[in-house]
C-alpha positions in Angstrom: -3.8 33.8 -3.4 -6.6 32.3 -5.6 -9.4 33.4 -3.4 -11.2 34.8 -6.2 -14.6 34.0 -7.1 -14.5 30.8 -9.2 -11.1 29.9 -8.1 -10.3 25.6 -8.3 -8.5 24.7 -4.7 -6.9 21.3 -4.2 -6.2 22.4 -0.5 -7.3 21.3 3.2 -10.1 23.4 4.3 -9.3 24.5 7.6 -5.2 25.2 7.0 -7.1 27.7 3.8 -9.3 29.1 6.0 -7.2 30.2 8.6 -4.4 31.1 6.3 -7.2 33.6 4.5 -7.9 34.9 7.7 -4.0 35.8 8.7 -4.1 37.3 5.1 -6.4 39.7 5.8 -4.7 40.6 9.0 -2.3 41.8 7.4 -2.0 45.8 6.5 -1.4 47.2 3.4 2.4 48.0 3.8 3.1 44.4 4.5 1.9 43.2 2.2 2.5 45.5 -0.5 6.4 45.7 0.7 6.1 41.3 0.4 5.1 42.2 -3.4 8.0 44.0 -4.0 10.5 41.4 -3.0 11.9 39.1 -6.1 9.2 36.5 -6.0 11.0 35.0 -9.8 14.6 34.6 -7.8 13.0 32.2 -5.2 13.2 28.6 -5.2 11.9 25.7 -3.2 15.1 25.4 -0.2 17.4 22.1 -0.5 20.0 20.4 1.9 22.4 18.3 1.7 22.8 15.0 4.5 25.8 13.3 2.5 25.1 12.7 -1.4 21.3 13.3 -0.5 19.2 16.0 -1.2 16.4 17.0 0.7 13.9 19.6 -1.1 11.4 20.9 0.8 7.9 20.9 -0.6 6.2 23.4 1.7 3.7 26.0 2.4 1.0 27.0 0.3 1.6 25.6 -3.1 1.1 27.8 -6.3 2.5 27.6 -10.1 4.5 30.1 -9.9 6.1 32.1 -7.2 3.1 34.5 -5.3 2.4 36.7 -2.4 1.5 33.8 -0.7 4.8 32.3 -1.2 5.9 35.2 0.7 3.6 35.5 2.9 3.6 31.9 4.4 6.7 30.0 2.8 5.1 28.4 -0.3 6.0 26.1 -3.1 6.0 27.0 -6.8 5.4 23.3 -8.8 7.9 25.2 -11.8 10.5 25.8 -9.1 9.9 22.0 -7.3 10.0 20.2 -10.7 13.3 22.4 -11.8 15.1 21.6 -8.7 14.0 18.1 -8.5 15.3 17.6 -11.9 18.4 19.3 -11.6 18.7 17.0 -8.0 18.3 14.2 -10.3 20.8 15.3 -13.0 23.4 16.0 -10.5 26.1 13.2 -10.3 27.0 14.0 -6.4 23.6 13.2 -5.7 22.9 9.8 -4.5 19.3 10.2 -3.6 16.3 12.4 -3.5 13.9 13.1 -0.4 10.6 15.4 -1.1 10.2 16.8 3.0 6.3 17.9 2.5 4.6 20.2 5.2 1.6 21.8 3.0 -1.7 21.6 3.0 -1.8 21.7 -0.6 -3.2 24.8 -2.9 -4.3 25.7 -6.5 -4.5 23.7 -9.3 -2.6 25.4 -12.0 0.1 23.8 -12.8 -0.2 20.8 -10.1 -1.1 17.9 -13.2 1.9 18.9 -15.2 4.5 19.3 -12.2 2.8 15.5 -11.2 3.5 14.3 -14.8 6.7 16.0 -15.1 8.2 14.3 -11.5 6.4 10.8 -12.0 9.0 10.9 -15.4 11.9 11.2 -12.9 11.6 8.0 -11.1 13.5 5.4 -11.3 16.8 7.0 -11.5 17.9 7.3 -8.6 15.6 6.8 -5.2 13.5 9.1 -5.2 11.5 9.7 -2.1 8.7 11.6 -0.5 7.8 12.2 3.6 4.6 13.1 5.4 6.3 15.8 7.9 3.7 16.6 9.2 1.4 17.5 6.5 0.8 16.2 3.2 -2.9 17.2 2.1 -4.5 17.8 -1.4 -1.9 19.2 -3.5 0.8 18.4 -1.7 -0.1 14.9 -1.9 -0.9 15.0 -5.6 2.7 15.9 -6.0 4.3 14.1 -3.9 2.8 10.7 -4.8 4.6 10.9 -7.5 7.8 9.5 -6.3 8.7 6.7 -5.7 7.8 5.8 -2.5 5.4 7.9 0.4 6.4 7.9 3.7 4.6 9.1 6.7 5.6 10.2 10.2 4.2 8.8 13.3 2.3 11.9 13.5 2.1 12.8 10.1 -1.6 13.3 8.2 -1.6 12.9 4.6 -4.1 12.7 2.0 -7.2 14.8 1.4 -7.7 14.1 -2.0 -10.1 16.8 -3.1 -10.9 19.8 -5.3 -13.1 22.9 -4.2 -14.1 26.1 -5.2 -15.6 28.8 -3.0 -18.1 31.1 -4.0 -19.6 34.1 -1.8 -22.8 35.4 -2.7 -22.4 39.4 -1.8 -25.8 40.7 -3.0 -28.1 40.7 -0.1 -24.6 42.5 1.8 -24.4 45.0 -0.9 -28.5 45.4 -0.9 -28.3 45.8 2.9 -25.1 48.6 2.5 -27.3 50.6 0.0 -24.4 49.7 -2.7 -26.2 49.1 -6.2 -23.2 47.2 -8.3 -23.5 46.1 -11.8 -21.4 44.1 -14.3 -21.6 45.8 -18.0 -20.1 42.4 -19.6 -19.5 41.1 -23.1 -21.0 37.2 -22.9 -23.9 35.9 -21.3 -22.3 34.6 -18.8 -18.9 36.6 -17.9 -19.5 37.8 -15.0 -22.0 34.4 -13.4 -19.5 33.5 -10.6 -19.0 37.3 -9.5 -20.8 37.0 -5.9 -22.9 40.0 -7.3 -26.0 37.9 -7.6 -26.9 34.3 -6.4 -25.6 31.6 -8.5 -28.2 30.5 -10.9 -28.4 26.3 -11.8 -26.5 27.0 -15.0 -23.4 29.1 -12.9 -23.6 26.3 -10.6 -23.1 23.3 -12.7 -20.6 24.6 -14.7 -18.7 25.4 -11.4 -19.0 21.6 -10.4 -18.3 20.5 -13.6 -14.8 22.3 -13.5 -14.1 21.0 -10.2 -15.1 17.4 -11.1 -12.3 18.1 -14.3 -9.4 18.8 -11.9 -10.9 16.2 -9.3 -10.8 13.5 -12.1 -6.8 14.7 -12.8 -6.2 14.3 -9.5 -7.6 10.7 -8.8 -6.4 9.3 -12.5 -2.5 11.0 -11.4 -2.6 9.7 -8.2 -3.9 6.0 -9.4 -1.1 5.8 -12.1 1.8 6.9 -9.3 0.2 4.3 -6.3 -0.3 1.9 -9.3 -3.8 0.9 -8.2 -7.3 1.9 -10.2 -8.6 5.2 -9.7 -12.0 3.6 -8.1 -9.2 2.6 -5.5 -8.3 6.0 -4.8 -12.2 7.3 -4.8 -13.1 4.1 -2.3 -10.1 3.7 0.0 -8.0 7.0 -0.1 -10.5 8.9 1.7 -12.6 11.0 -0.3 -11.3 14.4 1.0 -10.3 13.6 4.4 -6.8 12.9 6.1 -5.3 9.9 7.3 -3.0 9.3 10.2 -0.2 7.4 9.4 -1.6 4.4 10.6 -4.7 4.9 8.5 -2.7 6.0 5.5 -0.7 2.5 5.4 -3.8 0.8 5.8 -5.7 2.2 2.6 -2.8 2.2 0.5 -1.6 5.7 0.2 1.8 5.5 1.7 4.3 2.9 1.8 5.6 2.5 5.2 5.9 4.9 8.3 9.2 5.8 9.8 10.7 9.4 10.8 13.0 11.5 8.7 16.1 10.7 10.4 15.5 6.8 9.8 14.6 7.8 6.1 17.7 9.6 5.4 19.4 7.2 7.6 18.2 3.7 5.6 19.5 6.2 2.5 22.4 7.0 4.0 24.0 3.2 4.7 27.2 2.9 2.7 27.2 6.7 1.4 28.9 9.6 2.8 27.8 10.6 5.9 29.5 14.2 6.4 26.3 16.6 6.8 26.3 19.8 4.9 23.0 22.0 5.5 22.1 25.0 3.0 19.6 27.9 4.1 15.9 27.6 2.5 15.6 30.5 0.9 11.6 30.1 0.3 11.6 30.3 4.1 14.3 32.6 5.1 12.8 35.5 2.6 9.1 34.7 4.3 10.3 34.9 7.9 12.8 38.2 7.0 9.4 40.0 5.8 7.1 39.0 8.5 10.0 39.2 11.0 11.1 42.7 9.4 8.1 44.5 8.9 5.2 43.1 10.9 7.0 42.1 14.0 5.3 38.5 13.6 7.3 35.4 13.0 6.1 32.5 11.0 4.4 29.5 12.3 
């Protein structure tokens, strides 16, 4: 779930906080009976309103599919790009909507997915919706389209990179538990939580966290088409917007709901609905439903 030690986060604080907690909760057969399902087989979960597609960009968002696409519902950025290309290739398709509920994720594979959509504009419309959360990741991603929409109650932004680090010594020291790393390279094991960080650990932390941060910002500046010391002044350095907010700075386009998005879309196409199952979110609730008794939120 990229928790470990070290580990570069482009996600909303809170939403990974409480999601790490839920983790935990969980016992070892659910989870390890979630491992065993066929992660590779899942893709992000489209349907069709008329000739337009709407691909859900959802849940905890990862490079490829993980436990925690399981778990909670996630997105893999291989699986988003491939369907939103294959959207974009298909002739019945009039139209492309990116519905985003996530509070963003890791950073693997995030840049290239970004490159890899903001190459698909422009052939058909290609649009993206704050419903209700578009934070960090998500937001990287979905900037990319064309246009950004927000709900009325929508948040979106949180343009940010972390990385946590939980210094275990003193714990360890106060459990009687002596650990030590036996490591090949000075610095191997500097970001292990068996020690406290030293200056040296620290800075080269911040300076991979400044690398993704200075992805995100340049990415996002080339999709909104405005300079990056745009996005660091007026996009919000990390927090979320309301929509109204979100207008204001720059970072979405216009606000309006998803039915009057598909609707604008939908003048002068076919209108006969067709809905298809999500299976991202079908497979999550089956193995929460199934064998914890818990639904998903």
């Amino acid at each position: 779930m990229n928790a470990e030690q070290g580990g570069i986060l482009a996600i909303e604080p809170e939403c990974y906080r409480d999601w790490v907690a839920r983790a935990i909760g969980y016992d070892a057969d659910v989870v390890a009976r979630a491992q065993s399902q066929p992660l590779t087989a899942l893709a992000p979960g489209r349907k069709s309103v008329g000739d337009i597609a709407v691909i859900r960009l959802g849940g905890f968002i990862t490079q490829k599919p993980s436990l925690m696409t399981m778990l909670f519902g996630g997105t893999s950025t291989e699986a988003l790009v491939g369907e939103v290309r294959s959207a974009m290739a298909e002739p019945s398709i009039g139209a492309v909507i990116l519905a985003v509920d996530s509070p963003g994720g890791g950073v693997f594979g995030v840049p290239e997915a970004a490159e890899a959509l903001r190459g698909l504009r422009g052939g058909k419309p290609f649009i993206a919706v704050s419903d209700p959360l578009n934070a960090s990741a998500a937001y990287y991603l979905s900037s990319q389209a064309d246009e950004v929409v927000a709900t009325p109650s929508s948040l979106t932004g949180s343009i940010g990179v972390m990385s946590i680090y939980a210094d275990e010594s003193k714990a360890l020291e106060k459990a009687g538990i002596s650990v030590e790393a036996i490591t090949f390279g000075r610095r191997k094991a500097e970001a292990s939580g068996l020690k406290p960080l030293t200056e040296e650990a620290r800075a080269g932390i911040q300076d991979r966290v400044d690398y993704y941060g200075g992805l995100f910002v340049s990415d996002v500046a080339k999709a909104r088409k405005v300079s990056p010391s745009n996005v660091r002044s007026r996009f919000g350095e990390g927090s979320v917007f309301t929509a109204g907010q979100a207008l204001s700075s720059g970072m979405v386009d216009r606000i309006a709901t998803m039915e009057e998005v598909i609707g604008g879309l939908a003048t002068g196409r076919k209108t006969q609905m067709r809905m298809e199952g999500d299976p991202v979110e079908i497979a999550a609730r089956a193995v929460l439903a199934g064998l914890s008794g818990q639904g998903v939120e």
